[in-house]
C-alpha positions in Angstrom: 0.0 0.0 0.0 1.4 3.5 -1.0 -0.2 7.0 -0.6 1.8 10.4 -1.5 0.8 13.9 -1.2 2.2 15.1 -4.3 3.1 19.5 -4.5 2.2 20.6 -8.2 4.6 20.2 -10.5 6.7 17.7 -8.3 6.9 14.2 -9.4 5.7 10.9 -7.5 8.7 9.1 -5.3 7.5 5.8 -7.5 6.5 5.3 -11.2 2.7 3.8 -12.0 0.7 5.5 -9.3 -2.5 6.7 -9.9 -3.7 10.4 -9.6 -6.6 11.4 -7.3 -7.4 14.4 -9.9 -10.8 14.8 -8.0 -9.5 16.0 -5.0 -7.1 19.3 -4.6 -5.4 19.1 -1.5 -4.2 23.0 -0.6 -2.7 24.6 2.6 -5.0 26.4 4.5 -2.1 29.3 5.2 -0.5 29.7 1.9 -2.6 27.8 -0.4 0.5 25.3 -1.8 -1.5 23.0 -3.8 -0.7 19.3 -3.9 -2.5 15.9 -5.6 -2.8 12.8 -4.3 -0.9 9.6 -6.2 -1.9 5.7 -4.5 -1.4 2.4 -5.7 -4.6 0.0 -6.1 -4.2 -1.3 -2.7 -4.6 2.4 -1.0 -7.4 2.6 -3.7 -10.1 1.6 -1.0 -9.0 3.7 1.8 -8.7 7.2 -0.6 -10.7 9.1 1.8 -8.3 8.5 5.0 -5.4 9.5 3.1 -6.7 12.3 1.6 -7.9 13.7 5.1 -4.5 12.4 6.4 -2.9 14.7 3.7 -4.8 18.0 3.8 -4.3 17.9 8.0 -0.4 17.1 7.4 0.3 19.8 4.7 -1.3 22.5 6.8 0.3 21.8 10.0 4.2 21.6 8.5 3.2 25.3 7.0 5.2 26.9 6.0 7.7 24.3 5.3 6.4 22.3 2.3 7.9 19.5 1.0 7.7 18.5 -2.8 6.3 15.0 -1.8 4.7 13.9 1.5 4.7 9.8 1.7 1.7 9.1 3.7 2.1 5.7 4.1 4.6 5.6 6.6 3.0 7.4 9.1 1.4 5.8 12.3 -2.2 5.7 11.6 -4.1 7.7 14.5 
């Protein structure tokens, strides 16, 4: 399973990952906009890791990264 916050214009960490082009995901501060990428297993759970990833990218403001890998963090 692999979930990535993607900044626009960045690249994905892995090649073949699918784009959640649905859903923006933007910092409530500064508005850095970013895109979600997944493989088919994270497919099912696309709602917890987009939540994960809006809540993440606004709390490291204003230090944004070009990829956040969400899968590697402790669920909560």
């Amino acid at each position: 399973m692999h979930a990535e916050a993607v900044k626009v214009g960045g690249r994905p960490s892995r090649i073949g990952l699918m784009l959640d082009a649905r859903r923006a995901l933007n910092c409530e501060e500064c508005s850095a906009h970013y895109r979600l990428h997944y493989d088919s297993d994270a497919e099912v759970s696309l709602t917890y890791w987009s939540v994960l990833a809006q809540e993440i990218i606004t709390a490291r403001h204003p230090h944004h990264t070009d990829t956040l890998v969400l899968h590697q963090l402790e669920k909560f």
